[in-house]
Backbone as JSON Lines, residues from 0, in Angstrom:
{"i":0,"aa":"X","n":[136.59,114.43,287.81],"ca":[136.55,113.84,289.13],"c":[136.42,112.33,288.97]}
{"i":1,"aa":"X","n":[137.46,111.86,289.99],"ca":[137.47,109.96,289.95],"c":[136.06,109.62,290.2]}
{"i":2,"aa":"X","n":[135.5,108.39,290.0],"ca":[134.25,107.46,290.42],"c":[135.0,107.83,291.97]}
{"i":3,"aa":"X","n":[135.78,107.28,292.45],"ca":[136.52,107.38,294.0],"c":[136.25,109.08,295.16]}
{"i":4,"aa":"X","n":[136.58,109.78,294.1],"ca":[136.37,110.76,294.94],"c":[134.94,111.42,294.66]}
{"i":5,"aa":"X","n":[134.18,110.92,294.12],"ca":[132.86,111.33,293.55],"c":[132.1,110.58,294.9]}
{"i":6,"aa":"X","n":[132.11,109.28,295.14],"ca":[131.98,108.34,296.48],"c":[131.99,109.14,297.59]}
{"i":7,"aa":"X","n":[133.88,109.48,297.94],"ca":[133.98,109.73,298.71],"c":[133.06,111.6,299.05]}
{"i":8,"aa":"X","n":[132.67,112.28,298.33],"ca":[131.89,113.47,298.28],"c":[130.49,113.39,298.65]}
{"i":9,"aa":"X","n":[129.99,112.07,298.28],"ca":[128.66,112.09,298.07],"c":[128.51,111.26,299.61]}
{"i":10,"aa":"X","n":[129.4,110.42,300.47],"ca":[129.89,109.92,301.84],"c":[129.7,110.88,302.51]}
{"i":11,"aa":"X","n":[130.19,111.91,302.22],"ca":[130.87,113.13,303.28],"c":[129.33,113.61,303.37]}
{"i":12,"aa":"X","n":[128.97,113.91,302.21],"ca":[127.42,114.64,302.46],"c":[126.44,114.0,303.14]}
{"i":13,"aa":"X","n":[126.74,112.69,303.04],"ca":[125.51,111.96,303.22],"c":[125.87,112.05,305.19]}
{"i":14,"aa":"X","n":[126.81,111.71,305.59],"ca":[127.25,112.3,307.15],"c":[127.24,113.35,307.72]}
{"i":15,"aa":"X","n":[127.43,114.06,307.31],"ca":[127.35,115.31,307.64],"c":[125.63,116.3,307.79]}
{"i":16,"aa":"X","n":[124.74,115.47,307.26],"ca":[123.47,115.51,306.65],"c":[122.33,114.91,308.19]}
{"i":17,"aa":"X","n":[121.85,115.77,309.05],"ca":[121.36,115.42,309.56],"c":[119.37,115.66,309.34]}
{"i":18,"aa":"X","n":[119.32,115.94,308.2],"ca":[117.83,115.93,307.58],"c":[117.5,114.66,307.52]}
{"i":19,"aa":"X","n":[116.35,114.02,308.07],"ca":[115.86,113.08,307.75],"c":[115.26,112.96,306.04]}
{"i":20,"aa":"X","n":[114.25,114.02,305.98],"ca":[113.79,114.06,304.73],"c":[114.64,114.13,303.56]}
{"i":21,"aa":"X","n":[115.33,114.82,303.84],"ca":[116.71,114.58,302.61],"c":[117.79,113.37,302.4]}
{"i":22,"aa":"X","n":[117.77,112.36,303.8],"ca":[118.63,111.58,303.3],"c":[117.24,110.21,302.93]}
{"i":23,"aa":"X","n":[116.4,110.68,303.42],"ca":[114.69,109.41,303.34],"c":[114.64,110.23,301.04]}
{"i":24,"aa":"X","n":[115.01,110.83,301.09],"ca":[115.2,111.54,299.75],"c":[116.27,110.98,298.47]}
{"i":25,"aa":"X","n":[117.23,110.92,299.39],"ca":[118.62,110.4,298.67],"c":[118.47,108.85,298.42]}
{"i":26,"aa":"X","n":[118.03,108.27,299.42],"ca":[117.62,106.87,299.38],"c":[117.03,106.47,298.54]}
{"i":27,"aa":"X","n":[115.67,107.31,298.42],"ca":[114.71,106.97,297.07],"c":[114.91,106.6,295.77]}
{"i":28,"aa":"X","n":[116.06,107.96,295.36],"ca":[116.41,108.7,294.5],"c":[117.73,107.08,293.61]}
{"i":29,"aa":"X","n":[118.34,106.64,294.89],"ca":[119.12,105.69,294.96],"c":[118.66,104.45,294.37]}
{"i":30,"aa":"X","n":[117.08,104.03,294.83],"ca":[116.76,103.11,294.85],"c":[116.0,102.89,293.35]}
{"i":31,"aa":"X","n":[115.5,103.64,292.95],"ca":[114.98,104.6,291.75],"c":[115.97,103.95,290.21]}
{"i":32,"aa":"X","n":[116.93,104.66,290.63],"ca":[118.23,104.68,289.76],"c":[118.4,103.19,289.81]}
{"i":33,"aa":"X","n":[118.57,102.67,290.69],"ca":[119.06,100.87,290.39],"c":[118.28,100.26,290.25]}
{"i":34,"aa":"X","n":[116.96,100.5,289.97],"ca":[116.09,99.81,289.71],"c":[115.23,99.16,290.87]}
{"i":35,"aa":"X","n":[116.09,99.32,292.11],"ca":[115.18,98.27,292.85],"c":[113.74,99.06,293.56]}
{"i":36,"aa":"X","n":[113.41,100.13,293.06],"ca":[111.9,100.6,293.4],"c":[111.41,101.44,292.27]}
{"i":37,"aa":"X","n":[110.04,101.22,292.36],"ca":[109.75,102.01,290.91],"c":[109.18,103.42,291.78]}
{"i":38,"aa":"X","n":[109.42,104.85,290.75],"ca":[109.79,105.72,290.86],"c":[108.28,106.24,291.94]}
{"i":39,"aa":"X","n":[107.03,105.85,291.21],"ca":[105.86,106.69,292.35],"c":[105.87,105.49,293.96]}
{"i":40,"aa":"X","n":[106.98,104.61,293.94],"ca":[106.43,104.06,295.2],"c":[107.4,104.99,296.0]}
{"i":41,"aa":"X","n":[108.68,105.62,295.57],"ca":[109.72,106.72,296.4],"c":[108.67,107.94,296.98]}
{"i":42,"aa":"X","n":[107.15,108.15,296.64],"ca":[106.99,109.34,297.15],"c":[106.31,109.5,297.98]}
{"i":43,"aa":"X","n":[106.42,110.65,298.5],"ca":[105.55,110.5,299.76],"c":[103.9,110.74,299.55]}
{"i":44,"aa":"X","n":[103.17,110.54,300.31],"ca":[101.6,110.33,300.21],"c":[101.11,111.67,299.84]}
{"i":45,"aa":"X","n":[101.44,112.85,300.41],"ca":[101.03,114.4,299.39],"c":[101.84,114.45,298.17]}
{"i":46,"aa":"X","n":[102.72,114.03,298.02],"ca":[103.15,114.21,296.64],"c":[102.32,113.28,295.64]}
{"i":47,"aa":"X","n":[102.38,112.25,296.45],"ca":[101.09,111.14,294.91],"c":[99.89,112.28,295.05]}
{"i":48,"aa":"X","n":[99.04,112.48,296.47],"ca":[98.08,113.46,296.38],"c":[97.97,114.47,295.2]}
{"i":49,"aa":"X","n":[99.14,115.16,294.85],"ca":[99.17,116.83,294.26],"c":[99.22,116.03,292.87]}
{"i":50,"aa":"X","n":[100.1,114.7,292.46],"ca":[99.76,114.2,291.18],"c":[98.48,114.24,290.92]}
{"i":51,"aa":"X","n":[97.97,113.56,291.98],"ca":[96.6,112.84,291.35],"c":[95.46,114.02,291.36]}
{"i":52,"aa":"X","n":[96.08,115.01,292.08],"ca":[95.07,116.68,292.05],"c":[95.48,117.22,290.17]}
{"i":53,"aa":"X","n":[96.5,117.41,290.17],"ca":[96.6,117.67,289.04],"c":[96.69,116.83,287.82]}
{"i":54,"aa":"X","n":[96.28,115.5,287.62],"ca":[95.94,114.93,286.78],"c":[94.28,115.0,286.86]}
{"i":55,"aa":"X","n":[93.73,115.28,287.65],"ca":[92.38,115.63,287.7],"c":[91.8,116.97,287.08]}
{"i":56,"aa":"X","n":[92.53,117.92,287.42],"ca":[92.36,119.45,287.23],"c":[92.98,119.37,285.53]}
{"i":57,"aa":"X","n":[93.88,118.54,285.1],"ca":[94.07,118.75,283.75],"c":[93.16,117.75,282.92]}
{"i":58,"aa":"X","n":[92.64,116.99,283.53],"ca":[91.3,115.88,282.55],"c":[90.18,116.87,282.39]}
{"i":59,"aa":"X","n":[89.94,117.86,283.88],"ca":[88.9,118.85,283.47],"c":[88.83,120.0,283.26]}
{"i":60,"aa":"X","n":[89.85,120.46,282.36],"ca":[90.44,121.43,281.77],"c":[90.54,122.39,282.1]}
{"i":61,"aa":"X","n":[91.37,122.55,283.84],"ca":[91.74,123.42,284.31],"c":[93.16,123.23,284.55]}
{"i":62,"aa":"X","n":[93.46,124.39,283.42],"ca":[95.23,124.04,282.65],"c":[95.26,125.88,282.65]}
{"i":63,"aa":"X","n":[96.41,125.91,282.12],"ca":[97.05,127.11,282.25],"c":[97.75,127.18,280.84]}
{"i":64,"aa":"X","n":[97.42,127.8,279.65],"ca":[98.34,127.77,278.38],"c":[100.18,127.88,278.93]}
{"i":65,"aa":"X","n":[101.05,126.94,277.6],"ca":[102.22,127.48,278.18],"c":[102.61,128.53,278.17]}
{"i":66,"aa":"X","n":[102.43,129.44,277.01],"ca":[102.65,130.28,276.35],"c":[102.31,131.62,277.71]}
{"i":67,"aa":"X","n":[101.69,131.66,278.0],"ca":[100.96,132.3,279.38],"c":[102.06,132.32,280.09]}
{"i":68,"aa":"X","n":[102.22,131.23,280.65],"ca":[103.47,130.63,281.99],"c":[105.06,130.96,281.37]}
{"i":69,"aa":"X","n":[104.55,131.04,280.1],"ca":[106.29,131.79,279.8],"c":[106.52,132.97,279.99]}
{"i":70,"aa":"X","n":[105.35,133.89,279.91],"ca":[105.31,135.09,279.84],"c":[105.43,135.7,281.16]}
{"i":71,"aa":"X","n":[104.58,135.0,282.08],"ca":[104.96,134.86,283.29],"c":[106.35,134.73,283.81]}
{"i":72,"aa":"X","n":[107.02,133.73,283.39],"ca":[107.91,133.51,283.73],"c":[109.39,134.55,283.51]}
{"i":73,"aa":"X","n":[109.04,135.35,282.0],"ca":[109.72,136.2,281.76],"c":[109.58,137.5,282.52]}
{"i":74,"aa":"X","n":[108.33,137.76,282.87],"ca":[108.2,139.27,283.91],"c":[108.69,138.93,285.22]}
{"i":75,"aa":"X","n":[109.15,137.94,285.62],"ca":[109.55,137.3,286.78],"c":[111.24,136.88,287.12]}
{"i":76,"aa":"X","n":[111.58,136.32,285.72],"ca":[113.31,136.23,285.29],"c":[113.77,137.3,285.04]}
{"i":77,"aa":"X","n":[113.18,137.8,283.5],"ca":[113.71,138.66,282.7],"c":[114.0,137.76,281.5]}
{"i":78,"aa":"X","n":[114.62,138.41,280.83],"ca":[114.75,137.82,279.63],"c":[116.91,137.46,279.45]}
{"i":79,"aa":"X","n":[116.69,136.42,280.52],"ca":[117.79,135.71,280.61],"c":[118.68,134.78,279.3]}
């Protein structure tokens, strides 16, 4: 696919797109990528929240092995 019609796809979506949160999303995501905002100022105020919950909950060692969460994850997928 051209840079041109890659534009013109990602145009179409972005019009057709009447979510606020998703195009307040795309913007970020935009702004992110070119540098002109750094990545935790794109988020919204519960999302820094749930960081800063779980950088707390993992300083006081309430973690979850991975090994656990795979296993999990496999009775849940399958073994894809």
């Amino acid at each position: 696919m051209s840079v041109a019609e890659l534009k013109n796809n990602l145009h179409r979506m972005v019009v057709e797109t009447e979510d606020p949160e998703i195009l307040a999303q795309i913007a970020a995501l935009f702004a992110s990528l070119l540098g002109e905002a750094d990545w935790w100022d794109t988020l919204s105020n519960e999302e820094k929240e749930r960081i800063e919950q779980g950088k707390a909950d993992a300083d006081a060692g309430r973690t979850v092995p991975y090994a656990q969460i795979k296993e999990k994850a496999k009775g849940i997928l399958g073994n894809r």
